[in-house]
Residue frames as qw, qx, qy, qz and C-alpha x, y, z in Angstrom:
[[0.787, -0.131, -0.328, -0.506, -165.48, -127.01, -35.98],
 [0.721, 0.085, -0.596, 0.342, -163.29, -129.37, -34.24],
 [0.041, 0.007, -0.500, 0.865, -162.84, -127.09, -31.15],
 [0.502, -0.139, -0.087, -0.849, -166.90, -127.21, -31.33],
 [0.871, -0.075, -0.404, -0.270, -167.58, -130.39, -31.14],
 [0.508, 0.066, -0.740, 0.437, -164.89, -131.26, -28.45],
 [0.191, -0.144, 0.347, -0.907, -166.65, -128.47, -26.30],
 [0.728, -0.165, -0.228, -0.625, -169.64, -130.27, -26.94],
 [0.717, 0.240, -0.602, 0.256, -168.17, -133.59, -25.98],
 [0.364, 0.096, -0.660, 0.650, -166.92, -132.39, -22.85],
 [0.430, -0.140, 0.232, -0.861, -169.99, -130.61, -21.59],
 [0.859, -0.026, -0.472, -0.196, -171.67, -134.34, -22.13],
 [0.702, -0.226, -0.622, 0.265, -169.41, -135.51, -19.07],
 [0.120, 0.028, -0.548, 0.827, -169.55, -132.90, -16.51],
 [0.619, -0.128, -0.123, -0.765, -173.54, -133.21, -16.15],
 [0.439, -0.172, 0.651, -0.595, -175.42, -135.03, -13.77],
 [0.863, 0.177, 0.464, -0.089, -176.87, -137.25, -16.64],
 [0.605, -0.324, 0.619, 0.382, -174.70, -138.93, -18.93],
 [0.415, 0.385, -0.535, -0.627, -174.12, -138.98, -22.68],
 [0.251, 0.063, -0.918, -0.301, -175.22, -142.74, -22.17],
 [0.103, 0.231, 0.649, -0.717, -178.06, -141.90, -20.46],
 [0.213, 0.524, -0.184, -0.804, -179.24, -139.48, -23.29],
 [0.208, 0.240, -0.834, -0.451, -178.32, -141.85, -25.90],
 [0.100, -0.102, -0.988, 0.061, -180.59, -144.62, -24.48],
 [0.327, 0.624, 0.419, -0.573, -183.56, -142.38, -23.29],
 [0.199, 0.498, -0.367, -0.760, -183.28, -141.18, -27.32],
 [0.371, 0.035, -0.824, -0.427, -183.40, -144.41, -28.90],
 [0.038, 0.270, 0.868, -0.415, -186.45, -145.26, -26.27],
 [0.217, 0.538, 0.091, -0.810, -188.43, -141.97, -27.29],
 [0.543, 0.583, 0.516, -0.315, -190.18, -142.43, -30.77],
 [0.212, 0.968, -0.136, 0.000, -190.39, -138.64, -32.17],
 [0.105, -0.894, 0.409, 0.147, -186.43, -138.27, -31.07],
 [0.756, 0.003, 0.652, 0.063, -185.66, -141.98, -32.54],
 [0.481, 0.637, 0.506, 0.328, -186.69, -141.07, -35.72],
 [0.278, 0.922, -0.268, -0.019, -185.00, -137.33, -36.06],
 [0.566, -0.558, 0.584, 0.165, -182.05, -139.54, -34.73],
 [0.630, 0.164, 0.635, 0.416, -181.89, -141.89, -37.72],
 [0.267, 0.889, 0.341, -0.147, -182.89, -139.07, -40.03],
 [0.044, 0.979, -0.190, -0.061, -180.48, -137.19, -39.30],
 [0.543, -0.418, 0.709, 0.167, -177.75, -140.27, -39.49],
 [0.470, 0.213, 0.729, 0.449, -179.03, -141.38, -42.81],
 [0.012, -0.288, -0.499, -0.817, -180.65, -138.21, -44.90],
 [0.399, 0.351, 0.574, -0.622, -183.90, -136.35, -44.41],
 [0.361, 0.508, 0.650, 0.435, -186.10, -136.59, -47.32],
 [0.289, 0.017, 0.199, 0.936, -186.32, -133.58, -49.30],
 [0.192, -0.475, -0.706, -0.489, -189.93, -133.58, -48.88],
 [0.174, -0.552, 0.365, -0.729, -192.12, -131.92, -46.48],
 [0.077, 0.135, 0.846, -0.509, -192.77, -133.07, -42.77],
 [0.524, -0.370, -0.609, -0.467, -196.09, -134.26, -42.44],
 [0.523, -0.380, -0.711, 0.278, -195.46, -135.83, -39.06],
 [0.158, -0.877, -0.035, -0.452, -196.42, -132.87, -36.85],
 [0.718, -0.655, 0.091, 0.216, -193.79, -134.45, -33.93],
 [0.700, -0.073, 0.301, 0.644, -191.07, -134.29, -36.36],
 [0.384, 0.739, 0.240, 0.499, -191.65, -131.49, -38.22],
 [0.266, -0.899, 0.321, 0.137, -190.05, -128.69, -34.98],
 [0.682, -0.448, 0.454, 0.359, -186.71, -131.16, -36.03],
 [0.707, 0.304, 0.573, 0.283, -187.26, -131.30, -39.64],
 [0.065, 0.997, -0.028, 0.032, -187.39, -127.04, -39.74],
 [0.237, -0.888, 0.394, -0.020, -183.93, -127.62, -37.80],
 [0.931, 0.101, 0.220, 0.273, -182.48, -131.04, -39.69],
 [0.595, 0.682, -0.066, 0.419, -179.57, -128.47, -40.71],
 [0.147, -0.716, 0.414, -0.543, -178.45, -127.31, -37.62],
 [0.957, -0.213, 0.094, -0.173, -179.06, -131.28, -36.22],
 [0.647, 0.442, -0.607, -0.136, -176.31, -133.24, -35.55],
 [0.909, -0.337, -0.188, -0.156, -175.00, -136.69, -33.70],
 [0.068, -0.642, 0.637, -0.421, -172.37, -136.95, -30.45],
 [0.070, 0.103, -0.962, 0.241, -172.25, -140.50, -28.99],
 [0.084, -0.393, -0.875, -0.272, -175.73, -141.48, -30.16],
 [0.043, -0.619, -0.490, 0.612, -177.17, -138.05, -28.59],
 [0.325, 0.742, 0.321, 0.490, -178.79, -135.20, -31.20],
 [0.285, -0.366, -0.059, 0.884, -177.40, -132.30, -30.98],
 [0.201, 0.882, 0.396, 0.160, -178.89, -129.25, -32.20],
 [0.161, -0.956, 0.085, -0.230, -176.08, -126.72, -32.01],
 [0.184, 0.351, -0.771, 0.499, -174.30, -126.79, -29.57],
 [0.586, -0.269, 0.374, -0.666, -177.41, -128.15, -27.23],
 [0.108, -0.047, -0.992, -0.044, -177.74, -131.71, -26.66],
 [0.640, -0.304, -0.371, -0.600, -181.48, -132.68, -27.56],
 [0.130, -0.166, 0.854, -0.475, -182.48, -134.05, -23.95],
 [0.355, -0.335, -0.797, -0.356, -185.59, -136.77, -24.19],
 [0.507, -0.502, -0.131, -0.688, -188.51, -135.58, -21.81],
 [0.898, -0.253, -0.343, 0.108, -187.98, -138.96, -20.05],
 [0.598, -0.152, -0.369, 0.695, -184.78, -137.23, -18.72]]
C-alpha cells in the first residue's frame, strides 16, 4: 500500500498541473468539495440523494485523499475547471 501511494505521490509532480493546483480547483468545485470532506470525515451510511454525488458515493470505497486531491485509485480526481 505504501509503494501505492508513493507512486501516486510522484505521478502528482511530473504533470503539467500540480497537486496544488488540483487541491485548490477541488476545494473551489462544489460536487468535488463535498466528496472531498466526505471522504475525510465518513460518508453516511445512507443513500445518495444528491444526483452530483451519488457517481462518488457508488465509489466512496475506492476514494481516497493525497495532498488535498481525491483520489480514486490510483487516478487523481481532476476538477473540470482543470
Amino acid at each position: 500500500m505504501e509503494d501505492s501511494i508513493y507512486h501516486v505521490t510522484a505521478q502528482l509532480h511530473n504533470h503539467p498541473v500540480t497537486a496544488a493546483a488540483i487541491a485548490r480547483e477541488t476545494a473551489r468545485n462544489p460536487t468535488l468539495s463535498k466528496a472531498l470532506t466526505f471522504t475525510q470525515q465518513g460518508w453516511s451510511t445512507d443513500f445518495c440523494t444528491d444526483p452530483d454525488l451519488k457517481p462518488f458515493f457508488h465509489r466512496r470505497h475506492e476514494l481516497s485523499i493525497e495532498q488535498n486531491c481525491l483520489i480514486w485509485g490510483f487516478l487523481v480526481v481532476v476538477p473540470p475547471s482543470l
